[in-house]
N, C-alpha and C positions, 0 to 999 in steps of 0.2 A: 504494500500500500504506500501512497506517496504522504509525504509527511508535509504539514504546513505550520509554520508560526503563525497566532491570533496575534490580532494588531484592534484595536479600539480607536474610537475620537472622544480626546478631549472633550468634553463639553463645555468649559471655559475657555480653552483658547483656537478649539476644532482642529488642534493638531494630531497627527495619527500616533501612536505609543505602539511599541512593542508590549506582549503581554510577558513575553519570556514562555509562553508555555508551547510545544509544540506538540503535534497530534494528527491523526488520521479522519479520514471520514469515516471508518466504526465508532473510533473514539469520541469523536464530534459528536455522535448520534446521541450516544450516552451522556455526556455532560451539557448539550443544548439547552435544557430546560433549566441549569441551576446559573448562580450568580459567579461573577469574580470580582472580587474586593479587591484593589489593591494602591500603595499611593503615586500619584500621577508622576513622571519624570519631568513634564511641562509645567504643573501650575503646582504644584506639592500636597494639592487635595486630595483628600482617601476617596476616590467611584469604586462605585459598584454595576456592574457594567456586566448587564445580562449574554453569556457563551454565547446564543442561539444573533447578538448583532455585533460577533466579533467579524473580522476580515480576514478571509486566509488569501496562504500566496495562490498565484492563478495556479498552480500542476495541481490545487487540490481540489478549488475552486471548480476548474475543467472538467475535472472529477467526479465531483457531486452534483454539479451542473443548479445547486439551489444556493452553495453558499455566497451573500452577496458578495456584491464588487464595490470599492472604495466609494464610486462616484455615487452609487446606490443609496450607500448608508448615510453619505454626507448627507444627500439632496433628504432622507428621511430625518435626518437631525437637526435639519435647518427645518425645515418646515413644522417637527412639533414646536420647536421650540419659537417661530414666529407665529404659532395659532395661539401661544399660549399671553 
């Protein structure tokens, strides 16, 4: 199986962060639905930052054929966060 780093955005600054964690799409499957806590490299704030709207690299991405793509997640993160 090809293995992908999770990457997240900021939500304070909408920069992309490494998670440090890397994984598969079996493994992906299994921890989608839970949280990752961790403190930001960009702004020094602790997210919690749900697995299921992390970003992986494209070999895993091409892959799963579901997991989003950068442009994807930004354009959803801007958008809740200008409805709100």
């Amino acid at each position: 199986m090809t293995m992908a780093s999770l990457k997240f955005i900021c939500p304070n600054t909408r920069h992309l962060i490494d998670s440090g964690i890397e994984t598969d799409l079996r493994a992906f499957h299994v921890i989608e639905s839970q949280n990752l806590q961790m403190k930001c490299p960009r702004c020094g704030a602790i997210h919690c930052f749900p697995f299921r709207e992390g970003l992986a690299t494209d070999a895993m991405r091409i892959a799963a054929g579901s997991v989003p793509r950068a442009p994807e997640l930004m354009m959803r993160s801007l958008t809740r966060r200008s409805s709100h």
